[in-house]
N, C-alpha and C positions, 0 to 999 in steps of 0.2 A: 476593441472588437469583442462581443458578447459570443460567447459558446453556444450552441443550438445544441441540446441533447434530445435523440432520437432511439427510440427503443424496438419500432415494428422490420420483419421483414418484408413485408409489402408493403406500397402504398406508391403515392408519386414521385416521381422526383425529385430530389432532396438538395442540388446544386444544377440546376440546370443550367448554370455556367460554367460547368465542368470541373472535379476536382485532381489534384493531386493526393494519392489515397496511399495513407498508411495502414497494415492489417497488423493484428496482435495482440497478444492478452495484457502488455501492458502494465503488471502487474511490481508496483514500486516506483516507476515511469524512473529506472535507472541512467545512470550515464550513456547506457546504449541506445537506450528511447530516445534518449535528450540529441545524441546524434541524428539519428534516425529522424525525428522531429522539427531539428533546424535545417535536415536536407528539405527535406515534403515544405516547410514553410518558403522557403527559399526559392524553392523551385514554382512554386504556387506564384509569388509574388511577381517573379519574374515574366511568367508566361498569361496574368490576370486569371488565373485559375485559384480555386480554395483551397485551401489546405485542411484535409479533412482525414478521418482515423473510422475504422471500424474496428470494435474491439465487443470481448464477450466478458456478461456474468451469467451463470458464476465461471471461475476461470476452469478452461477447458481439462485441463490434469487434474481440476478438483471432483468435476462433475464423474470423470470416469477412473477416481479414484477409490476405494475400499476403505480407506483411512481417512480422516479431517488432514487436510492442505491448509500450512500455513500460508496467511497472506502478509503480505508486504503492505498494502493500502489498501484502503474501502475503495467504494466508488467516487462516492465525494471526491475523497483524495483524488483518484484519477481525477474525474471531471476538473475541479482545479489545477492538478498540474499541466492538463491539455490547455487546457485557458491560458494560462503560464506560458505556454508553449508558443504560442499564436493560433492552436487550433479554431475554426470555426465549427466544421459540422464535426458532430460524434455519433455514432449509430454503435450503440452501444447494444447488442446483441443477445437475447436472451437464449443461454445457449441450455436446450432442451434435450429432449427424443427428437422432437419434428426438426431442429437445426443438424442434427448430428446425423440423421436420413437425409437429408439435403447431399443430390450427388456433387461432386466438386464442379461440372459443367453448372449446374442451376446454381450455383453459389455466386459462378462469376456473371452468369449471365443478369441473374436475377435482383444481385445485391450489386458487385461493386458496378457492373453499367448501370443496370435499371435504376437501382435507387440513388447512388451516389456519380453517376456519369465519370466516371475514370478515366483522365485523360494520361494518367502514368500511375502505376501502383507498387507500391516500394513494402519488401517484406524484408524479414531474417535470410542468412543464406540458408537456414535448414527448414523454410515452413512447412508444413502442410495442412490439408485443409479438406472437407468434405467427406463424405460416408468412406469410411475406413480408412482416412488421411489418402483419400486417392489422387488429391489434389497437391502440386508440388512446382517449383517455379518454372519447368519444363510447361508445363503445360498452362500456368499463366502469359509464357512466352508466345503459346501456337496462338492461344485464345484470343490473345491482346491483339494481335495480327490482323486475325479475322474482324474483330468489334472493335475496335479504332483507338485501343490504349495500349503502350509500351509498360512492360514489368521491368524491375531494378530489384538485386538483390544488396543491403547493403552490408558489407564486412564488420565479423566482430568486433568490437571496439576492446583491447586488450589494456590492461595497466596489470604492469612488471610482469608482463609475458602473459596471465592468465585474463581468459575471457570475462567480460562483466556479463550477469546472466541473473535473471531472478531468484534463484538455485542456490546459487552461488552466495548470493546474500542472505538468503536466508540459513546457512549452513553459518554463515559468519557470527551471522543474529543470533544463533543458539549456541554458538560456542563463547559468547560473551566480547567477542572481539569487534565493538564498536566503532573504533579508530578506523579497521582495514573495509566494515563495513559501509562507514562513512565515505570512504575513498570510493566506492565503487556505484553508492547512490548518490553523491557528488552535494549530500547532506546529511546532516543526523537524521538515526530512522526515530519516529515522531507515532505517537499514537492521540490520536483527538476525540474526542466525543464532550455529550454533557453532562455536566451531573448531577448526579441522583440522591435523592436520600438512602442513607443504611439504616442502621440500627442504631448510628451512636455509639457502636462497643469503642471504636477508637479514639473518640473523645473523653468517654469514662475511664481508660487507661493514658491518657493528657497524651494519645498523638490522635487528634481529630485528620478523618482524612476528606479528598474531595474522591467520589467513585463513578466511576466510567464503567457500563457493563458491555462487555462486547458482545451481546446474543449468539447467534451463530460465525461471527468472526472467530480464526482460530489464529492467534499469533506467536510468532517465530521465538519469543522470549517468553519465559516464566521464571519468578524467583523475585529475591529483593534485590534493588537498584539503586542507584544512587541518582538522581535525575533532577532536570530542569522544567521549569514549566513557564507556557506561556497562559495569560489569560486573555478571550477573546481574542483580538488580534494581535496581540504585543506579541513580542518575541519570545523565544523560551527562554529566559533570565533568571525565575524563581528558585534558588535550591532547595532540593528536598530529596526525601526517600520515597521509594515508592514499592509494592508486593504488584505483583501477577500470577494470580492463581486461584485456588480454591479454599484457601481457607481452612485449611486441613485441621486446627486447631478446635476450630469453633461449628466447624462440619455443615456450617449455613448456608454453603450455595456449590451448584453441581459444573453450573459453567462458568469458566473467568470472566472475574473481577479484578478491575484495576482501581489500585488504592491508591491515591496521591498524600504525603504528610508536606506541607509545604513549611519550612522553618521559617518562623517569626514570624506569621501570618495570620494577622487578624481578621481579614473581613469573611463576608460571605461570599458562596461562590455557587449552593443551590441553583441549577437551570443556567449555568451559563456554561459557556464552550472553554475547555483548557485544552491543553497541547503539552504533552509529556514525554520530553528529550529523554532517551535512554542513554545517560555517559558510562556507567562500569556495573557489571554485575556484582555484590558480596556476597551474596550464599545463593543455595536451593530453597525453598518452601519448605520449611520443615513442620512436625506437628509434634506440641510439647502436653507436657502434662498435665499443666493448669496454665492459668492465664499471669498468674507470679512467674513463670516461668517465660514466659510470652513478653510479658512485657518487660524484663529481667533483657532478652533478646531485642526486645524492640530501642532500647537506652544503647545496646551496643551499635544495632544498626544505625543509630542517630550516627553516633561517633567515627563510625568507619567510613557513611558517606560522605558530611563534611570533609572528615580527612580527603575523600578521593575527588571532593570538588573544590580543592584547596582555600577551603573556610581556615578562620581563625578557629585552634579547636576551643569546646568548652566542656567545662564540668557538667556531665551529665550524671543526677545521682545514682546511687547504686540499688 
């Protein structure tokens, strides 16, 4: 089944066969999504109804936050993991001024009947929604009554007592603890793009890398890592080191940049898509004196990754 990705709040009807309709930001498509996700499919399937997802960019805490929100996944990413998912329709939300003036009555009238025909709509137990969160699952209840869909709110999904939550992993992601964050995205957190040409500075000091620039993405992790990478579609298999950050050393670029070093890798990898598994953090970003010093640090990073991706070690010179 092919994903239909949809971006307007107007327009016609987008399932006229009625959906089972998920709301949410979505944002990492976590363990609790993934619940959430096989109910609405399930329930979809059962009743010959779609199983469909509204969801918003940019994400809503981001838009009316003061500070850059890290993210969990692009869009991409979502749209893939709803794929994944069994979603069919997406109405992926450009969420504005004109979305965020929208009262909570016109949200449901206009988005999830109009557009998406809602024959059950399944949120968080805590959503809300519409000019100044006035909308809440109380009132998706009265609504649903009148316009001829039933609201389901569904329970946090917990491992070892604590809530899975977007939040939550991202607090995980920045404290370097990969492991507990894997548990809770129910996979390694993964950062993909193409890549670009740089400068070359990393092949003139013999660790050529592959770079990913992530424009206005802001992510949850910075520093050197030990990591895996996939190419195209393979799986993340490759070992290597990798930096997140700016570059402090060489002062060359103001937003992150993701640097890939892949060990023992010969080809080329210009313009094509990699996938870069974050296993364990080994330092901060630091900026050194010269670039003898730099790359002084960058032989040690070799060494510490391997070790922490249980490589055979090797002599790296001094």
């Amino acid at each position: 089944m092919t994903l239909r990705l949809h971006r307007d709040v107007d327009g016609p009807c987008l399932v006229p066969e009625g959906s089972v309709l998920a709301i949410g930001a979505f944002d990492g498509l976590h363990r609790g999504h993934q619940t959430l996700l096989d109910e609405v499919r399930q329930r979809a399937c059962a009743q010959g109804l779609v199983p469909a997802v509204v969801t918003f960019e940019p994400l809503p805490r981001a838009f009316f936050s003061p500070v850059p929100v890290p993210r969990l996944s692009s869009l991409r990413e979502k749209v893939e993991g709803m794929t994944a998912a069994g979603v069919r329709d997406l109405l992926s939300l450009r969420f504005d001024a004109a979305l965020t003036a929208m009262s909570a009555e016109d949200f449901v009238r206009r988005v999830l009947v109009g557009r998406m025909a809602a024959r059950e709509v399944w949120v968080g137990s805590d959503f809300r929604f519409g000019h100044k969160r006035a909308g809440d699952f109380a009132l998706l209840e009265s609504m649903g009554a009148e316009l001829g869909f039933t609201a389901h709110a569904m329970e946090p999904v917990l491992i070892d007592g604590e809530r899975v939550s977007a939040s939550r992993v991202r607090t995980l992601l920045a404290e370097g603890r990969f492991a507990d964050a894997t548990a809770l995205l129910g996979r390694p957190f993964v950062i993909d793009g193409h890549v670009e040409y740089g400068n070359q500075l990393g092949r003139t000091l013999g660790y050529p890398t592959a770079n990913i620039h992530l424009g206005d993405r802001v992510s949850p992790v910075h520093g050197i890592f030990a990591v895996r990478i996939g190419v195209g579609e393979g799986p993340c298999s490759w070992p290597g080191v990798a930096s997140l950050g700016t570059r402090p050393t060489v002062n060359e670029v103001r937003e992150p940049l993701l640097e890939a070093h892949l060990f023992d890798f010969a080809g080329d990898l210009y313009g094509r898509r990699i996938a870069v598994e974050f296993v364990t953090k080994l330092r901060d970003e630091l900026k050194f004196d010269d670039l003898e010093a730099l790359t002084a640090q960058m032989r040690q990073d070799e060494r510490d990754a391997r070790q922490a991706l249980g490589m055979n070690p090797i002599l790296v010179d001094a």
